[in-house]
N, C-alpha and C positions, 0 to 999 in steps of 0.2 A: 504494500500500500504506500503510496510514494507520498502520503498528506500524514502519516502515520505520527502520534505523537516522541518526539525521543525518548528513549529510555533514563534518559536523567532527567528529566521533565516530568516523568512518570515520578521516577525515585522521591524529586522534593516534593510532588503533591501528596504521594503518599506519605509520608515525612512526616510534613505537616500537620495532616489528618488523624495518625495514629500521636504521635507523641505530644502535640500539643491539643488536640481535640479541636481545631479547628474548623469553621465550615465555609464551606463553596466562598462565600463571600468575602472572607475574609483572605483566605489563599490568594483569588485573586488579586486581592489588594497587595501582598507582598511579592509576587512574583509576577505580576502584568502579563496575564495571562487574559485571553476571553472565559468568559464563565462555559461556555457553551463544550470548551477542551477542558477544563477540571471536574465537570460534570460529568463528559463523555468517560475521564480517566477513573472517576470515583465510584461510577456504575459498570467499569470494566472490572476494575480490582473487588467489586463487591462491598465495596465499605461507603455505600450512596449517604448511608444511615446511622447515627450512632444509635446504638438500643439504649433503653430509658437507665438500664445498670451501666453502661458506661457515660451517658451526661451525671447520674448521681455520683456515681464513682470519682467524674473530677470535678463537682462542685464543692465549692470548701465549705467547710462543718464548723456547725458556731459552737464555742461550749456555753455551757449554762454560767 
């Protein structure tokens, strides 16, 4: 596929998405990318989504 996204292009979106919980929107914003390629990337690699135990999981915890 010769419009194919790179494979390091790939690598920091996913990057992004896993280690900092990032989303679509904001990726773009650090990498000036179109939304339309980190979407296409993050519905490839299957992580379109974080499940509701990983947004809890990196929201901070208030103590009493």
């Amino acid at each position: 596929m010769p419009a194919k996204t790179p494979p390091a292009i790939v690598k920091q979106i996913v990057k992004a998405r896993w280690r900092r919980r990032l989303g679509p929107a904001q990726i773009v914003g650090e990498l000036g990318l179109p939304i339309s390629t980190v979407h296409a990337v993050l519905v490839r690699c299957r992580i379109n989504r974080l499940g509701r135990q990983a947004t809890a999981a990196a929201a901070p915890t208030r103590k009493p």
